[in-house]
C-alpha positions in Angstrom: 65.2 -5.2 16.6 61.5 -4.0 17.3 59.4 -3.2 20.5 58.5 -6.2 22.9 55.6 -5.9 25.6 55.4 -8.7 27.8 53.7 -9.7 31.4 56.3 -9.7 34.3 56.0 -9.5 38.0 57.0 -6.4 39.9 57.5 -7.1 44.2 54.7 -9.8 43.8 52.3 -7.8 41.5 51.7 -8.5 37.8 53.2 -5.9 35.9 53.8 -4.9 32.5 57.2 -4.6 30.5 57.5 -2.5 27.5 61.0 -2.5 25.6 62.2 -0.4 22.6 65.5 0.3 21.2 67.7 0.6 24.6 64.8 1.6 26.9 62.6 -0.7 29.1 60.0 0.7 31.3 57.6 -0.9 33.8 54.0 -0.5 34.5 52.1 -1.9 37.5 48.3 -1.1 36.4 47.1 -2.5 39.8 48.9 0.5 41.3 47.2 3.6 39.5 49.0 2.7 36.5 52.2 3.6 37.3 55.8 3.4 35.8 57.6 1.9 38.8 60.4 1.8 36.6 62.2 3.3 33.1 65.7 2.9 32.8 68.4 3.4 29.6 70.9 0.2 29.5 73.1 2.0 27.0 73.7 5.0 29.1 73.6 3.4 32.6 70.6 5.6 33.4 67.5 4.6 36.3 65.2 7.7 35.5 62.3 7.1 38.2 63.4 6.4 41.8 63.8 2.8 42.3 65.1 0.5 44.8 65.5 -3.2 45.1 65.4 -3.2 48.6 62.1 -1.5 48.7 59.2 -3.7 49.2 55.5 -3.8 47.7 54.6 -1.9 51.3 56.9 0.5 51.3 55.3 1.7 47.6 51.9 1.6 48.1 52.4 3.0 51.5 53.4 6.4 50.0 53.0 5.5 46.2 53.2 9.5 45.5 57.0 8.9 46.3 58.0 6.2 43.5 58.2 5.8 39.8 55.7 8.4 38.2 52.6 8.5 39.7 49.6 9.7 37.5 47.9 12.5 40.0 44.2 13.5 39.6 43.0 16.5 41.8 46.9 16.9 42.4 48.3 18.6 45.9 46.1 20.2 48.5 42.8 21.7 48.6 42.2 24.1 51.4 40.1 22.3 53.9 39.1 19.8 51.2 37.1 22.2 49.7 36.2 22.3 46.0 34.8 24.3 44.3 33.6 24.0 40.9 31.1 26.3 39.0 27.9 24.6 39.8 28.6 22.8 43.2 31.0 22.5 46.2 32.7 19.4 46.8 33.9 18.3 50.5 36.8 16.2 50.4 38.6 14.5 53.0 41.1 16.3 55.2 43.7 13.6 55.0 46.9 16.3 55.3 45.8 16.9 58.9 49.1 18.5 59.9 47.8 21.6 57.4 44.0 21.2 57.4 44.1 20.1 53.9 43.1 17.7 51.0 46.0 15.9 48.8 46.7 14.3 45.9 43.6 12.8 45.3 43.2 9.1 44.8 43.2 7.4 41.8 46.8 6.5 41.8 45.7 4.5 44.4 43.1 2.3 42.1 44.1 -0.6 40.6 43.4 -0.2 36.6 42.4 -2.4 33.8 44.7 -3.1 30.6 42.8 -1.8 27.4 45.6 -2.4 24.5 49.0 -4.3 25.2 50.9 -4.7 22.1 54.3 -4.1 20.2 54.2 -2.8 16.9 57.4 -2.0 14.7 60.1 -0.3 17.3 56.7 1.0 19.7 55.7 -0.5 22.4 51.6 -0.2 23.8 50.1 0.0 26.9 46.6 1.5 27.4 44.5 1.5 30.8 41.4 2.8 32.5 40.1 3.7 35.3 36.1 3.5 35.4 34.3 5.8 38.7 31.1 5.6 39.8 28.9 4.9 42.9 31.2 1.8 43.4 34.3 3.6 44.8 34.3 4.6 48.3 35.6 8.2 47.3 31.8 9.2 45.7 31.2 10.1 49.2 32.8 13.1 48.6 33.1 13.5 44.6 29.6 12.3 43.5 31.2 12.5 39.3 31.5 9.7 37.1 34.4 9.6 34.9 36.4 7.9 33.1 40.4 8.2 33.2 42.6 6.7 30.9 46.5 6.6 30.7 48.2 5.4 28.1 52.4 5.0 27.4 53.9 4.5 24.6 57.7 3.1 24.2 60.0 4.2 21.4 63.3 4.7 20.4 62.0 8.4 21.0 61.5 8.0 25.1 58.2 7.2 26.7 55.1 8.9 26.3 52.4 9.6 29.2 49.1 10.6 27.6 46.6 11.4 30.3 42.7 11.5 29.2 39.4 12.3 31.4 36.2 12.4 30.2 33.1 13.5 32.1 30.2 10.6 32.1 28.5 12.8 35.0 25.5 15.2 34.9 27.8 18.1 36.5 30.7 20.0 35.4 34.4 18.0 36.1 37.0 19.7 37.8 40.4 19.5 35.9 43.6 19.2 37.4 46.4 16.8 37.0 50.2 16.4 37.6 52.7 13.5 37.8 54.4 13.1 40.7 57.9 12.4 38.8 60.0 10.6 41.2 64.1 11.5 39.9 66.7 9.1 41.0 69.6 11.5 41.9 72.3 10.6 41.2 70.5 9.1 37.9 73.3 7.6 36.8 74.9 4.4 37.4 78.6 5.2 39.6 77.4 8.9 39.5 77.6 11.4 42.8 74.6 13.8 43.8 76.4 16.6 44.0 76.8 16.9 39.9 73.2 16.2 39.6 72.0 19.7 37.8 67.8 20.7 37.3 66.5 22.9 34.4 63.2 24.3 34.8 61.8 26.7 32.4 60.3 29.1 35.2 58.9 32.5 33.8 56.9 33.9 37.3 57.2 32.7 40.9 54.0 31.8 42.8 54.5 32.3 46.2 52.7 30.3 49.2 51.7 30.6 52.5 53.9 28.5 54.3 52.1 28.0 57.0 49.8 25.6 55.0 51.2 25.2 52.0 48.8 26.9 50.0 49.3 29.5 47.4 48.8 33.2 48.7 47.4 34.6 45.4 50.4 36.4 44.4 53.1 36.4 41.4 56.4 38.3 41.5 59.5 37.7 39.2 62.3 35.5 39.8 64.6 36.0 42.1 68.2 34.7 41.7 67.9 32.2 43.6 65.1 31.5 41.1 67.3 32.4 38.3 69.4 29.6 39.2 67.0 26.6 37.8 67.3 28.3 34.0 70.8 27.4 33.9 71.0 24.3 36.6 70.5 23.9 40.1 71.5 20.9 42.3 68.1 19.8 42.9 69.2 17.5 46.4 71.4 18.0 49.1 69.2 21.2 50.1 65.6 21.1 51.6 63.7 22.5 48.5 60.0 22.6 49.6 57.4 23.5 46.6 58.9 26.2 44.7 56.3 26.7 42.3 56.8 28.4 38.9 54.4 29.1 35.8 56.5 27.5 32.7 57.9 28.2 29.8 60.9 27.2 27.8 64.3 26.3 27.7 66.2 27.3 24.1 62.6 26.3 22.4 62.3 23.2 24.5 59.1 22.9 26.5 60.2 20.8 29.8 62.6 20.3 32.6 66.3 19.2 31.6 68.3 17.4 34.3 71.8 16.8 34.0 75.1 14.8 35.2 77.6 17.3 35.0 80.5 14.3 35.1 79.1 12.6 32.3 77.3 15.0 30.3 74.4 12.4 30.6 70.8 13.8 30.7 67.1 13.1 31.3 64.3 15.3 29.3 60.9 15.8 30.7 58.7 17.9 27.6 55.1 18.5 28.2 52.3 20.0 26.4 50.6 23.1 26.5 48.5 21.7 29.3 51.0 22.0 31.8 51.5 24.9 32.6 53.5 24.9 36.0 56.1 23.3 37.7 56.7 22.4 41.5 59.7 21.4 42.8 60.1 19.2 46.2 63.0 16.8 47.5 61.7 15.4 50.3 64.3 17.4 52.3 67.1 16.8 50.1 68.4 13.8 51.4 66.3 10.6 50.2 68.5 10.1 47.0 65.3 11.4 45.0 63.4 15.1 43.8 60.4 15.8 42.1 60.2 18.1 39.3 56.4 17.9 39.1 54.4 19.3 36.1 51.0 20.3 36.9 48.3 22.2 34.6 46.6 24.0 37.7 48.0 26.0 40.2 47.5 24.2 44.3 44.0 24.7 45.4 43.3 26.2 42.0 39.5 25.9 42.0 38.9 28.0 45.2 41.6 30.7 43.8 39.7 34.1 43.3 41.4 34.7 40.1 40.7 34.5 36.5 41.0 30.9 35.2 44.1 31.5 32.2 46.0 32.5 35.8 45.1 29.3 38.1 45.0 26.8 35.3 41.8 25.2 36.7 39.3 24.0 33.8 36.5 21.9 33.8 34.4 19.7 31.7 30.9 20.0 30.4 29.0 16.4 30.8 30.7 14.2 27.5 33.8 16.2 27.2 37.2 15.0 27.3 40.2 16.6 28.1 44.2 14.9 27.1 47.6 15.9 28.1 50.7 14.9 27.0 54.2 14.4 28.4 57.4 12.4 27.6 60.6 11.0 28.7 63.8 10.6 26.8 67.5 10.6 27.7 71.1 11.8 25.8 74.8 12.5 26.3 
């Protein structure tokens, strides 16, 4: 049986519902494009956080906590400040608890659908997001650009491609992330307490916990560090940003979370482009963690070091700039 892609409704919005093989995953492009849900049928598995109870408010009151929100200018910017090679940028301080910008706003937009189609066992969904003088956030970021996300639905998992593409005179800041939302326990009947997290951490980047900002330095792993290469329990313990640059597990280039019971599992693999991980539960007891990939290090662009050590890029005016991740279960 092949791919379907059709209109449906998700808590009184107009979604979009792609379905391959024994995967379905839904998109609500009116909420910054994201996947609100993507479950598994044969293996009984909800990947993304999800509740029926939950209501339309309770999402876009704190959309960074649902589904997998797309994250441009991820995390917090000291002061708001940004600072790219030919200007500074004053954001707005709406982390007022730490004097800091966060997490941006375009997974706040509504988008527009660009391709929606099946085709053999892949499903399509393509959508943009167009800036300019008409958003209320060029007050502060005075840079058009385009961002478009795109997902594509296989047999193989689900793909996130992220691309950007400066249509401004200046130089674009790069920085994304996905604020992956992880049920836990992620499978259906399943207890939190076998829940196990894989990252593939190489160097720990420690912060400045008054403010939640890195503090420029990068030592080795500890073992409590350690523990994430072979499987920590990711909930049931406040875990507050531990930040890591990433490599691999066994040749795979992601996080790996497991159900110990079941031997079921969910695979996050990235490209290149992200090149760190940040870990948060919400203080370990909302049924839910993030493994986050990001390809900048927090408040990268104000970081006094060299640029292949924050992550922070930019774009010359025309230039684009993709990343890739994807989804996929087993056991």
């Amino acid at each position: 049986m092949g791919a379907s892609v059709n209109s449906s409704s998700f808590k009184g919005y107009d979604a979009v519902e792609l379905k391959s093989g024994s995967y379905t995953a839904v998109i609500v492009p009116a909420w910054g494009s994201n996947c609100v849900r993507f479950f598994d049928t044969e293996r009984d598995i909800e990947v993304f956080r999800y509740s029926e109870a939950a209501t339309a408010e309770d999402i876009m009151g704190s959309p960074e906590i649902w589904g997998l929100p797309t994250l441009y200018l991820p995390n917090r910017f000291d002061g708001g400040v940004l600072r790219t090679s030919d200007a500074v940028y004053h954001l707005p301080v709406n982390e007022t608890a730490f004097g800091n910008h966060i997490h941006g706003f375009v997974h706040k937009r509504a988008h527009r659908v660009t391709r929606c189609e099946a085709k053999g066992d892949t499903a399509y969904l393509g959508t943009t997001f167009e800036f300019d003088e008409k958003d209320e956030f060029f007050e502060f970021l005075p840079l058009d650009f385009v961002l478009n996300i795109d997902y594509e639905l296989s047999p193989a998992g689900l793909s996130h491609r992220v691309t950007l593409t400066n249509r401004s005179g200046k130089r674009l800041p790069v920085s994304f992330a996905t604020h992956t939302t992880v049920n836990a326990p992620f499978v259906k009947g399943a207890r939190q307490e076998d829940v196990r997290l894989r990252v593939p951490a190489k160097e720990y980047i420690s912060f400045d916990k008054t403010r939640w900002l890195p503090d420029g330095t990068v030592r080795e792993l500890s073992d409590y560090d350690r523990e994430y290469l072979t499987g920590k329990c990711p909930v049931l313990t406040d875990i507050c940003n531990d930040m890591y640059t990433g490599g691999e597990l066994d040749g795979f280039r992601g996080v790996i979370v497991s159900d110990t019971a079941s031997g079921r599992q969910i695979l996050n693999e990235v490209d290149g482009h992200y090149k760190f991980w940040i870990i948060w539960n919400h203080e370990g007891f909302m049924g839910y963690f993030c493994p986050e990939p990001m390809t900048a290090q927090v408040n990268a662009p104000n970081m006094d070091v060299p640029a292949d050590v924050s992550g922070y890029e930019e774009l010359s005016p025309g230039e684009s700039y993709t990343a890739v991740q994807r989804f996929f279960t087993r056991g």
